[in-house]
VODOVO-164601 format. One record per residue: residue number from 1; residue in three letters; x, y, z of N, C-alpha, C in turn. Coordinates in steps of 0.2 Angstrom, whole numbers. Example, Ala and Ser with C-alpha at 12.3 -4.5 7.8 and 13.67 -1.06 7.14 Angstrom:
BEGIN
{pt 1, 'ALA', {66, -28, 39}, {62, -22, 39}, {66, -16, 39}} {pt 2, 'SER', {64, -11, 35}, {68, -5, 36}, {64, 0, 39}} 
end
This chain:
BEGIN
{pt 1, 'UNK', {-62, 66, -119}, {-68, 62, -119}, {-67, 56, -124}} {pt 2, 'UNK', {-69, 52, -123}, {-67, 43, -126}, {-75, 39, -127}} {pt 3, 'UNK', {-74, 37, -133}, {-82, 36, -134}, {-78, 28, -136}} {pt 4, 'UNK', {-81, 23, -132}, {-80, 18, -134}, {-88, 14, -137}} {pt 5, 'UNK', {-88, 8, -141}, {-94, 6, -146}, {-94, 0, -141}} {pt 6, 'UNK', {-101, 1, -141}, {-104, -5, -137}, {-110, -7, -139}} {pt 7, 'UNK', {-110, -12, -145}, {-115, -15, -149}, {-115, -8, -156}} {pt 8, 'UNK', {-120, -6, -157}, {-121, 0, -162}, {-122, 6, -159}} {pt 9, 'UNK', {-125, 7, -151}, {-123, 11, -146}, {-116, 14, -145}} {pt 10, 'UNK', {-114, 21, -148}, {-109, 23, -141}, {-109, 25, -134}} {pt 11, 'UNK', {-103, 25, -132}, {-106, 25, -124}, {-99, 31, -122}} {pt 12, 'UNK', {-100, 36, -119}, {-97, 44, -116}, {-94, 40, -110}} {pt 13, 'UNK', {-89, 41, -109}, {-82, 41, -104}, {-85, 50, -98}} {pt 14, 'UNK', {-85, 48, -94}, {-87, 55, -89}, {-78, 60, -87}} {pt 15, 'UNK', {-77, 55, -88}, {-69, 56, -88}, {-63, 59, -90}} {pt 16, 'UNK', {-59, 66, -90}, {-54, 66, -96}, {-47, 64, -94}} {pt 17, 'UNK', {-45, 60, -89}, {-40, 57, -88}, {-34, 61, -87}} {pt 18, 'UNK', {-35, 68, -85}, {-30, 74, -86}, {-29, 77, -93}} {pt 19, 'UNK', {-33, 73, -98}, {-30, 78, -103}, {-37, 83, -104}} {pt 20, 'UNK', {-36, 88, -109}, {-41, 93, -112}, {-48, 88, -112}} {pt 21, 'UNK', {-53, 91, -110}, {-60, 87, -113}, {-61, 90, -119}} {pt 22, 'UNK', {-57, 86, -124}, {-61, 85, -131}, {-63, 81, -135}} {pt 23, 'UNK', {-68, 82, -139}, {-73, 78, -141}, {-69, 77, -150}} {pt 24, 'UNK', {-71, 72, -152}, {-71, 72, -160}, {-77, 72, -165}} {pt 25, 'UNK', {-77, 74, -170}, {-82, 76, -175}, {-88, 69, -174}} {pt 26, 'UNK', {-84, 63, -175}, {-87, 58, -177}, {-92, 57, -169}} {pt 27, 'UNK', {-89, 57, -162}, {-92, 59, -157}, {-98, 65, -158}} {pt 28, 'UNK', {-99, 70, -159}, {-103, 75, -160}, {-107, 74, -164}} {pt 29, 'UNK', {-106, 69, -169}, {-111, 70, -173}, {-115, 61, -170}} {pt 30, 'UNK', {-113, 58, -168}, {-116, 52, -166}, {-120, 55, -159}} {pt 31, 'UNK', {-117, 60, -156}, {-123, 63, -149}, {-129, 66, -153}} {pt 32, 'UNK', {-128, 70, -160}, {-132, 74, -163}, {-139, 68, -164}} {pt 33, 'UNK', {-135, 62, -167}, {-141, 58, -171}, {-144, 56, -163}} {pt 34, 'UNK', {-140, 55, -156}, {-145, 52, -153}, {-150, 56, -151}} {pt 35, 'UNK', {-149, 62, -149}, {-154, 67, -147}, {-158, 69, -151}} {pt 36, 'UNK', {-157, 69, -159}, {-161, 70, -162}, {-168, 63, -161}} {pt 37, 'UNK', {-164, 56, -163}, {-170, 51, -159}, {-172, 53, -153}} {pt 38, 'UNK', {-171, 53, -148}, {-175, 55, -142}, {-181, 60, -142}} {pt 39, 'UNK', {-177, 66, -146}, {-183, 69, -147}, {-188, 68, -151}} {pt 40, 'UNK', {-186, 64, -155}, {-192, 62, -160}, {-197, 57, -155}} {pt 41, 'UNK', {-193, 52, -153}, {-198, 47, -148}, {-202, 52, -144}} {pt 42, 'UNK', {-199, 55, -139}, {-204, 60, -135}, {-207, 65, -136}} {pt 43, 'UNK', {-207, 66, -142}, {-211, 73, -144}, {-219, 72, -144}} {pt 44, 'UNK', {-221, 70, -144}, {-227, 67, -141}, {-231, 68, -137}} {pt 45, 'UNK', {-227, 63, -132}, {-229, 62, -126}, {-227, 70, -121}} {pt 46, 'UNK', {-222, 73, -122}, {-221, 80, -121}, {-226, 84, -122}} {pt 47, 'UNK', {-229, 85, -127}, {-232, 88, -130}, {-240, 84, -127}} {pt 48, 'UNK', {-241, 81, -125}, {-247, 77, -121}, {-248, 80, -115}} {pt 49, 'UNK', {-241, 79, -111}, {-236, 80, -103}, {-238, 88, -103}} {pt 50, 'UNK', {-236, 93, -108}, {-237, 98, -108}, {-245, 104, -108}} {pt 51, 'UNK', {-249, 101, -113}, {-257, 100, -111}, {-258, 99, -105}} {pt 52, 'UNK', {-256, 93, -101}, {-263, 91, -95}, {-258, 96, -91}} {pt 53, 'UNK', {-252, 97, -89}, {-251, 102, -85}, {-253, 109, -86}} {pt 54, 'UNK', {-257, 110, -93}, {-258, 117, -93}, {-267, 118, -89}} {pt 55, 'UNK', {-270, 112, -92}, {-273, 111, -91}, {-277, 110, -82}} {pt 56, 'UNK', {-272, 106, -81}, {-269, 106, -73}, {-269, 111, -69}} {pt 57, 'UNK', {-268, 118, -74}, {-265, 121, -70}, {-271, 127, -70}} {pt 58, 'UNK', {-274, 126, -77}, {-279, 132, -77}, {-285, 131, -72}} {pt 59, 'UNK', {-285, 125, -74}, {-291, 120, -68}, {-293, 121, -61}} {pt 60, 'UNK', {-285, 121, -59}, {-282, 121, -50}, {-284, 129, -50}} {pt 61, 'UNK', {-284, 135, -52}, {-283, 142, -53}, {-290, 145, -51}} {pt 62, 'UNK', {-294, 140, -54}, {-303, 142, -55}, {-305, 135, -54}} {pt 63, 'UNK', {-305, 132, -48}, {-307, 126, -46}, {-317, 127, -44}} {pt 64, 'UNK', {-316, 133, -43}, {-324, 134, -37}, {-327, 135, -46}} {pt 65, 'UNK', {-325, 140, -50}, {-329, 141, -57}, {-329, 135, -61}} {pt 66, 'UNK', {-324, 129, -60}, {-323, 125, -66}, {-328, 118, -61}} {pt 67, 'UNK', {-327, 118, -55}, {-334, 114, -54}, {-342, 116, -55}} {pt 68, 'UNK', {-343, 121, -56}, {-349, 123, -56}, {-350, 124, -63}} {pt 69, 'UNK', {-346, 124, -68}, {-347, 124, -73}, {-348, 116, -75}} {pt 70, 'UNK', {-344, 112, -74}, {-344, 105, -73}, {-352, 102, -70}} {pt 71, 'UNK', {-354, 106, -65}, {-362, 104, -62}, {-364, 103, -67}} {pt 72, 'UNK', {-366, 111, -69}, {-371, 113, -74}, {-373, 111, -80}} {pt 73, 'UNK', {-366, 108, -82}, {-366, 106, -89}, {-370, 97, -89}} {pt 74, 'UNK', {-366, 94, -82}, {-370, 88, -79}, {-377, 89, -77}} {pt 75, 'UNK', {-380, 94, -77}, {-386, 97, -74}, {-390, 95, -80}} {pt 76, 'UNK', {-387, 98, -84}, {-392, 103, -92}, {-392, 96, -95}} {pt 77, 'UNK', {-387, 91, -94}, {-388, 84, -99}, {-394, 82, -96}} {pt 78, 'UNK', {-393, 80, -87}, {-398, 75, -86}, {-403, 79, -86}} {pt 79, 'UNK', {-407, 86, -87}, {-414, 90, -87}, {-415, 88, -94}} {pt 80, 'UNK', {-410, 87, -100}, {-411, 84, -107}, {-415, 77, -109}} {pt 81, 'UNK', {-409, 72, -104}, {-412, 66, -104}, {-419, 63, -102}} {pt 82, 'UNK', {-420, 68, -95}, {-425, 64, -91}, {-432, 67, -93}} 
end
């Protein structure tokens, strides 16, 4: 595998052109630092993605409980206000 620089970016060759696919150190530690950014950028948003789908999912499960709870709670406000 051939890591050619492209700006301060490297960029992975998919290719091993019949020889061994191997990597060198300086490659391996330049994939480590990119993944390690990625994970840093998305950690977040993952962790946001990962809530509404639980979310999602407890909701979909008890759909007939979580609207009537929903009513009632809407209920209780507007017998409060009015």
């Amino acid at each position: 595998m051939k890591a050619a620089a492209h700006g301060n970016a490297p960029s992975w060759e998919t290719s091993c052109y019949g020889e061994g696919p191997e990597t060198t150190p300086m490659q391996l530690s330049a994939l480590g630092e990119h993944m390690a950014h990625c994970s840093r950028q998305h950690r977040r948003m993952a962790a946001l993605q990962c809530g509404a789908e639980s979310l999602h999912a407890f909701v979909l499960g008890r759909l007939v409980t979580t609207a009537a709870v929903v009513l009632a709670v809407l209920g209780g406000a507007w017998l409060i206000w009015h």
